[in-house]
C-alpha positions in Angstrom: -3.6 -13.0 -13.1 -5.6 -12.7 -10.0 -7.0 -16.1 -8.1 -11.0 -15.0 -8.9 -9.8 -14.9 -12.6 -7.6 -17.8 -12.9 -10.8 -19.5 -11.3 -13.0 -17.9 -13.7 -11.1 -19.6 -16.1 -10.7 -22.9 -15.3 -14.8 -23.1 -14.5 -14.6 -22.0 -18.2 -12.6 -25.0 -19.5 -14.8 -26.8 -17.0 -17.6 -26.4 -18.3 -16.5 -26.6 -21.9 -17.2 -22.3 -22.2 -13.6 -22.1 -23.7 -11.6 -24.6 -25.3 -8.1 -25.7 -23.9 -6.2 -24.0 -26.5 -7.9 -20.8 -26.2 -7.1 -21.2 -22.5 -3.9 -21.7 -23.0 -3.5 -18.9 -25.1 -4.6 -16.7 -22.0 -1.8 -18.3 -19.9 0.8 -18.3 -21.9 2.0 -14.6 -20.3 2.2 -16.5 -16.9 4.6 -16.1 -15.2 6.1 -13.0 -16.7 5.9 -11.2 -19.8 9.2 -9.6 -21.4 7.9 -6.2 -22.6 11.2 -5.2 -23.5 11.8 -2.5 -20.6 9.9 -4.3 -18.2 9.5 -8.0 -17.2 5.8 -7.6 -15.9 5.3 -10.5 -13.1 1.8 -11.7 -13.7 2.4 -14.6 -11.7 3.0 -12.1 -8.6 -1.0 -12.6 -7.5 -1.1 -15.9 -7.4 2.2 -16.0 -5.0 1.5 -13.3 -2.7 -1.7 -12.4 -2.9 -1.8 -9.0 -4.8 -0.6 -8.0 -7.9 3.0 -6.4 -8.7 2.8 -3.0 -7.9 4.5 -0.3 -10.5 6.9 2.0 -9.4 6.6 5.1 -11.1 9.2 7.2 -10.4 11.9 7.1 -12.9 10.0 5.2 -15.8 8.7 7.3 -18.4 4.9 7.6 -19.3 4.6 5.8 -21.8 6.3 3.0 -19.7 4.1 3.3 -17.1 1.0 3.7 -19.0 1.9 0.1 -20.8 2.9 -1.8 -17.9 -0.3 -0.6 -16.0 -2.5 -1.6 -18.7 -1.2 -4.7 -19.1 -1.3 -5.7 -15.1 -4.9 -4.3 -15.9 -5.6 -6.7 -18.4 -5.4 -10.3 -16.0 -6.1 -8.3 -12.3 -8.9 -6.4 -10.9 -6.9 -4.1 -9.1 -3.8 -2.1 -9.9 -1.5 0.4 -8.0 1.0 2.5 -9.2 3.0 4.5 -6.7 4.8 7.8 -7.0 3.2 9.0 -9.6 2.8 12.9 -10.6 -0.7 14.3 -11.8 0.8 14.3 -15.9 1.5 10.1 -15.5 -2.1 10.0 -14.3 -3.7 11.9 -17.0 -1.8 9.5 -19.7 -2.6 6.5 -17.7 -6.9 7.8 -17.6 -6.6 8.1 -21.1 -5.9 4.5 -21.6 -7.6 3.5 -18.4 -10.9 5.3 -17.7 -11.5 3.9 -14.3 -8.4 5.1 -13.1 -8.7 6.8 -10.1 -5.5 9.1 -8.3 -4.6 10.2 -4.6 -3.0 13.4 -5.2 -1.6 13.7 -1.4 -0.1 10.0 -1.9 0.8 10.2 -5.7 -1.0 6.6 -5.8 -2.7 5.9 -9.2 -5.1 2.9 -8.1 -7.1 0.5 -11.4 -9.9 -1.1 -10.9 -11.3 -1.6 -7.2 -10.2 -2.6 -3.9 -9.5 -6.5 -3.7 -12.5 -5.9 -0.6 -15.2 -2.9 -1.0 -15.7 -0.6 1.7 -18.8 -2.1 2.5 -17.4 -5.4 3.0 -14.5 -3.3 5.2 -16.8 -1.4 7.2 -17.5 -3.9 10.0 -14.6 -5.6 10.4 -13.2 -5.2 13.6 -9.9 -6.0 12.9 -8.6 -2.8 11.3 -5.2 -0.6 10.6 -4.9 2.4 12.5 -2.6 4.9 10.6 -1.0 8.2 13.1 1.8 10.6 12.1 3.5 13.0 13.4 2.6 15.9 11.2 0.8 17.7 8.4 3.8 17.4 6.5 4.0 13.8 7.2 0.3 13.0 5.7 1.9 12.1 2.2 3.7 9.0 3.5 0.9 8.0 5.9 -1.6 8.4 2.6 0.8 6.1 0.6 0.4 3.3 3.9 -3.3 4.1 3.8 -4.2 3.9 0.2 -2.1 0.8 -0.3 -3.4 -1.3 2.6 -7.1 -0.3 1.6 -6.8 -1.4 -1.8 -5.5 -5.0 -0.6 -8.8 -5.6 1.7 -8.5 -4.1 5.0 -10.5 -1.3 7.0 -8.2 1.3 7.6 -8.8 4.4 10.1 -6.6 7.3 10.4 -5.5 10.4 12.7 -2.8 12.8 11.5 -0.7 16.0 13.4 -0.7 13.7 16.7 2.9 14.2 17.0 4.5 13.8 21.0 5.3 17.8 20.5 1.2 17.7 21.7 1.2 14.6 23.3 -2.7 15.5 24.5 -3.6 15.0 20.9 -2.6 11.1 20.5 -3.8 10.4 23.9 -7.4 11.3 22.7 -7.4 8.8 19.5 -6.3 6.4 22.4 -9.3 4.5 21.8 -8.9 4.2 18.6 -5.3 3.3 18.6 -5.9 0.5 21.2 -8.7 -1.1 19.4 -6.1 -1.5 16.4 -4.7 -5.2 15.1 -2.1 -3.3 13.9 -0.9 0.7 14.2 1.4 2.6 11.4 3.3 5.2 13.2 5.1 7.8 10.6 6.9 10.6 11.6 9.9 12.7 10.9 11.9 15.2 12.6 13.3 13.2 15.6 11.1 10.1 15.1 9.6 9.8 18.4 5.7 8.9 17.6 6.6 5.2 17.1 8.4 5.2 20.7 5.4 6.5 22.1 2.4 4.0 20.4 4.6 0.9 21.0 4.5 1.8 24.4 0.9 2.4 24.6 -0.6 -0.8 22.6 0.0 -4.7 22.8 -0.4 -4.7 18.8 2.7 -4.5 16.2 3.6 -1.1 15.4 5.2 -0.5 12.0 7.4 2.5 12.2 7.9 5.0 9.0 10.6 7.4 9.1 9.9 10.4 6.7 12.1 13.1 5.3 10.8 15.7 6.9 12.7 17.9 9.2 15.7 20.5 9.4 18.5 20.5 8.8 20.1 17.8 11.5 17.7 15.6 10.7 19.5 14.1 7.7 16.3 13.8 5.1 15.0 11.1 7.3 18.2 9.5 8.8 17.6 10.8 12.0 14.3 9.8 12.4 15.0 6.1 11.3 17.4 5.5 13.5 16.3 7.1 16.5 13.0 4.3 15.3 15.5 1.5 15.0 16.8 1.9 18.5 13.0 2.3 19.9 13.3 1.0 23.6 9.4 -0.1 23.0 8.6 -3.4 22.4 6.7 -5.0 18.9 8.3 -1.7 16.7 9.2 -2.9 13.3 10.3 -0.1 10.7 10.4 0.5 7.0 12.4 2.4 4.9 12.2 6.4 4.5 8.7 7.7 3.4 8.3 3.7 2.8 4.5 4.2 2.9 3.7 1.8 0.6 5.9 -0.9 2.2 4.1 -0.5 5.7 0.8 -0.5 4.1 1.3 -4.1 2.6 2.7 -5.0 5.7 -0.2 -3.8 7.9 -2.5 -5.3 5.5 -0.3 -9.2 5.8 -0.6 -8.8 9.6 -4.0 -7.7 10.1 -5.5 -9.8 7.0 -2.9 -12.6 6.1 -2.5 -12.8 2.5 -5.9 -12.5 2.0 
C-alpha cells in the first residue's frame, strides 16, 4: 500500500467514512501476504518509497498475472521486469491499463508515481548514454524504471568512445545531469569516459553484449569496476532496472 492510499485511508477513519473494522480489514495484508508461491511485500512502499517490483523471468504467467494484480490492488503504480510480449497479454487481460516497453520487456500498471507534466521542468534530471544499438534494451530497462518512480529522464544512445565525436555533442546535456547512467558492453569504456567528463555520480551498466572475449558482460564489468574516473559506481550485468532506481534515489531521494 502506497503512502497517498494509506493516507486516503486513515482521513477515511478520520472522518468516520469507514469504520475501524472495515479499515482494519484493508490492512490486514500489511506487511506481506503469503500467496502460496509468492510472499507479496505490501509493506515495501511504505519503506522505500516504491512498491516491490516483480521479476518475471522464471515465474509462470499465471504467477505473474496474480502477483501483479494484487500489488495493483493497494499501489498506483506497478512494474514488472523481464517480461515477454505473451506475459503481457495475460497480464492486459486482467489489467486493462497495463501498458508494455517492448525494447525493455517492462510491463508498467497504473501511472508514474510523478506525470510527465509534473517532470518536464525539473531541472534536476537522469541522463541515460550507451554504448550501442544493441545496448538500448538495458538502458530502456534504467529509463523506464526511473521514470515510473518520479524523475525526468533524457536519453542519447550509439554514443559509444569507438565515435567519441558523438558523446562529445550531447556534452551539454550530459553536464547539466544530477546524475548520468553510462551502459555499455564490449570493453566497457563509456563509463570511463563520462566520469571523467562530469562532477555528477555516474552509474555504470555492464551489458552482455560483445564477442566472444568479452565473456557475456564480464569483461565490460570489470574493466567498469577498475574505472580510473572518479564518482563511477556500477551495477550488475544488463542491471538496468537496478541503476534506474538508483538514479532515481540520488537525483529524487526517496521521493
Amino acid at each position: 500500500m502506497d503512502f497517498g492510499l494509506l493516507r486516503e485511508l486513515l482521513e477515511s477513519v478520520k472522518d468516520g467514512n469507514v469504520d475501524i473494522d472495515d479499515a482494519l480489514g484493508r490492512l490486514r495484508t500489511l506487511p506481506y501476504e503469503d500467496m502460496g508461491f509468492a510472499k507479496v511485500d505490501n509493506h515495501r512502499h511504505l519503506r522505500n518509497g516504491f512498491p516491490e517490483v516483480v521479476f518475471c523471468q522464471g515465474k509462470t504467467t499465471d504467477q505473474v498475472v496474480a502477483i501483479m494484480k494484487r500489488l495493483s490492488a493497494g499501489n498506483k503504480c506497478v512494474l514488472g521486469t523481464r517480461a515477454d510480449a505473451d506475459v503481457f497479454e495475460a497480464v492486459k487481460r486482467e489489467m486493462p491499463d497495463a501498458c508494455y516497453n517492448v525494447l525493455a520487456r517492462v510491463i508498467s500498471v497504473g501511472k508514474p508515481m510523478r506525470s510527465a507534466e509534473e517532470t518536464a521542468n525539473d531541472e534536476d534530471y537522469v541522463m541515460i548514454v550507451c554504448g550501442g544499438t544493441s545496448d538500448i534494451p538495458v538502458a530502456e530497462e534504467a529509463a523506464v524504471t526511473a521514470t515510473a518512480l518520479g524523475s525526468r529522464v533524457e536519453t542519447s544512445y550509439d554514443v559509444g568512445v569507438a565515435g567519441l565525436h558523438r558523446l562529445l555533442d550531447q556534452k551539454e546535456r550530459i553536464l547539466n545531469a544530477n546524475v548520468v547512467i553510462a551502459v555499455a558492453g564490449m570493453e566497457g569504456a563509456l563509463a570511463s569516459v563520462v566520469g571523467g567528463l562530469v562532477s555528477r555520480p555516474v552509474i555504470a551498466v555492464p551489458t552482455s553484449i560483445g564477442y566472444g572475449a568479452s565473456f557475456n558482460g564480464l569483461a565490460a564489468l570489470l574493466s567498469m569496476l577498475n574505472s580510473c574516473a572518479v564518482g563511477v559506481s556500477v551495477v550488475n550485468i544488463d542491471n538496468g532496472f537496478g541503476a534506474g532506481y538508483l538514479a532515481h534515489m540520488i537525483n529524487r531521494g526517496k521521493s
